[in-house]
N, C-alpha and C positions, 0 to 999 in steps of 0.2 A: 455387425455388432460383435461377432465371435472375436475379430482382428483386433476391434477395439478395446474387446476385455482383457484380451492379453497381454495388448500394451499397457494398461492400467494398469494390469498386478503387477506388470516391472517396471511402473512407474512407481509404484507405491514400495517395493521392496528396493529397487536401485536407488531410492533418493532417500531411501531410510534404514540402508546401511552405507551411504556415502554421508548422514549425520553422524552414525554413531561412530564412524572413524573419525570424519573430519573435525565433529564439535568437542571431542577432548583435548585433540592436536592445536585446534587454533585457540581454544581457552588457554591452553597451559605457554602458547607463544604471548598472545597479547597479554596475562601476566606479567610472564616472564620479562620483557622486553617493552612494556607498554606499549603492544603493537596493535591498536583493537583494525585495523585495517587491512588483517590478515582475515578477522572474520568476517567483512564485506568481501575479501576475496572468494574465499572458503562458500558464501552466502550466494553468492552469485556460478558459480560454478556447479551447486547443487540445481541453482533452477533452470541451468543451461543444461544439465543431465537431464528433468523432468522433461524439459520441454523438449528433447530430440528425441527421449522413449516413447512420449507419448504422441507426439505429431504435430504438437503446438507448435505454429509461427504467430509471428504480429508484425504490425505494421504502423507507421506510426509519422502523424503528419503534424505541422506545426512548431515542431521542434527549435523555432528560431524564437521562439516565445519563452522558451526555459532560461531562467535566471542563472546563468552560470556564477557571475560575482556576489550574489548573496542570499545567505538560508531564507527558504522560503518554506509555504505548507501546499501542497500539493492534493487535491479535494477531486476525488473521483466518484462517478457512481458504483454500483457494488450488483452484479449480474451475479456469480459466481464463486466459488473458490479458487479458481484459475485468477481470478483479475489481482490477488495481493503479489504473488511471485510476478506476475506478467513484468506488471510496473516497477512493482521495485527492479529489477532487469533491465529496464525499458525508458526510466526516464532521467536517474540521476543515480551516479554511482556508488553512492553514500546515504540511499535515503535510509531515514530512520521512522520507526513506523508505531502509531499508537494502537496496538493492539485487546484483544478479551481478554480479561483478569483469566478466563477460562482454560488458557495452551498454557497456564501457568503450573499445569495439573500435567505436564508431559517435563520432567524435571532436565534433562540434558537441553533438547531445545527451548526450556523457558527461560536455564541461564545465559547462554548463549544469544538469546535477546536481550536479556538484561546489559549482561555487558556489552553488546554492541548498540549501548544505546536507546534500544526500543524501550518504549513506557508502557504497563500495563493500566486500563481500564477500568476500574468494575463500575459499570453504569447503576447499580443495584443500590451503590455505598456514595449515596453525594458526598460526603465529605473526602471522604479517599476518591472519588474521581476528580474533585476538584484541588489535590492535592497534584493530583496527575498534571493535570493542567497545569500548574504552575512550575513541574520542574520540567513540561516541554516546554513554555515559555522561555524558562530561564537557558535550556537545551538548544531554540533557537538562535535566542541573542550570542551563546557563545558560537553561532558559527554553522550549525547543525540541520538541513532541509529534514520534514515529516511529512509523511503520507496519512493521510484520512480518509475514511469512507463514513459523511457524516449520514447517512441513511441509518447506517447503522447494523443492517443488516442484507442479505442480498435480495434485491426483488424479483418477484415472481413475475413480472408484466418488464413491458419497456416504459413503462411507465416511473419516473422517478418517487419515491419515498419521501413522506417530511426530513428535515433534516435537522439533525439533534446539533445544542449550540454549542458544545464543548470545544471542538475543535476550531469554530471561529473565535472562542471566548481567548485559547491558547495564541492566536495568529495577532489577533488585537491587541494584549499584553507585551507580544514579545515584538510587536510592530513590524511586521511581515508580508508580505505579499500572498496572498492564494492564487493559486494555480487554479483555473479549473482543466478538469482531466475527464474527457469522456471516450467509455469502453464501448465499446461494441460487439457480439460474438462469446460473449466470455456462456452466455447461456446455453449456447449450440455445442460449445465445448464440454460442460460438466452440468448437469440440471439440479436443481437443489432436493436432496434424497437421494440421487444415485451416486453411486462409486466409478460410472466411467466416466472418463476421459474421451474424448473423443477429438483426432484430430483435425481441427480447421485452425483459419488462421483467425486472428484479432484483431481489432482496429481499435488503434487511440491515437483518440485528437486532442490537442494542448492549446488551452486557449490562449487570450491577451492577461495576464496576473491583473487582479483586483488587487489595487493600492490598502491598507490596513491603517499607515501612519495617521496620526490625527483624529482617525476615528474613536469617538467613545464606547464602552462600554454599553450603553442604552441604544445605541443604534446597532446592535447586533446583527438584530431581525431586521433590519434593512440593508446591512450586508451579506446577509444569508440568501435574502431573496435576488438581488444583484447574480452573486455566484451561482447558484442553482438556476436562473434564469440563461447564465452564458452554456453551464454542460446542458443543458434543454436545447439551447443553439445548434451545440456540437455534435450532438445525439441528430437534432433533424438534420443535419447535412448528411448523413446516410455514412454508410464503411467506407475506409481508405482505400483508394484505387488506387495501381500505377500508374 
């Protein structure tokens, strides 16, 4: 526990003063040069810092299932604070992520999300969430994969969470593919309330993408249950083995 805490506080101080260098350096390039693909660089480097301080690997099977030729929405379940970095790192190089109105209140990294892309949340304000939703729609069609955790928040059990419809509502409009994506481990690594980190490895599995096209709007909740039925799948088939 002692080794663990240690790696945690220089996880938590290496990877946040590798933002405060980094996120002014790749804001004022992707300005500058309209290069927003500096701060997926920039983005992915800091969580390859986290993850070697603190002892985190992953593992990850199925991969022949990811959509490489077109934006898709990506639907994981949500163990942890470990599982947003994991994946974004882990499954596609560009994802972009609908995140809490709430890291909006951390002003260098909320721009920093902004301009690369990520949409902020506020589940509190339907109409501003559903405003959301429509510019990741619009985000997809141009071209753009997003990550969701529609639980919504991390669960305490291995038990999955209902799952909130905004993110299917975004996949349907923008006529998309979901991913499902399921974590494993992400619990054993960081517990909800504490601040360590603790080194083990992860497991994510990728399913077969649930089709979107043609679906209507009122059948939501019967692609909802579809999706959360396959990560229920992926989750019983137990952690990634070699």
């Amino acid at each position: 526990m002692f080794i663990a805490g240690v790696r945690s506080g220089l996880t938590f101080v290496g990877v946040s003063l590798y933002v405060m260098v980094t996120a002014p350096v790749g804001m004022v390039l992707a300005t500058v040069f309209r290069w927003k693909g500096i701060l997926y660089a920039f983005g992915h480097g800091g969580v390859q810092l986290g993850l070697w301080l603190s002892g985190i690997r992953f593992k990850v099977a199925g991969r022949s299932h990811l959509p490489h030729d077109r934006a898709a929405v990506y639907c994981a379940n949500h163990q942890s604070n470990v599982d947003p970095p994991v994946l974004f790192h882990a499954v596609h190089p560009r994802l972009h992520i609908l995140y809490k109105h709430e890291i909006d209140q951390i002003p260098l990294l909320a721009r920093a999300f902004r301009m690369g892309g990520f949409i902020p949340v506020d589940r509190r304000n339907k109409e501003a969430a559903m405003r959301s939703i429509e510019r990741g729609a619009a985000s997809i069609r141009s071209g753009n994969s997003f990550l969701i955790f529609p639980e919504g928040t991390r669960s305490r059990t291995d038990a999955l969470l209902p799952f909130k419809k905004g993110g299917f509502i975004m996949a349907i409009k923008a006529g998309a593919p979901i991913v499902p994506v399921a974590v494993q481990g992400g619990r054993d690594a960081m517990q909800r309330g504490s601040a360590i980190i603790r080194p083990v490895t992860l497991s994510i599995r990728v399913g077969e993408p649930v089709e979107t096209s043609g679906v209507p709007l009122n059948q939501r909740d019967e692609l909802i249950d579809r999706v959360r039925d396959r990560i229920a799948g992926l989750l019983a088939e137990g952690p990634v083995v070699d």
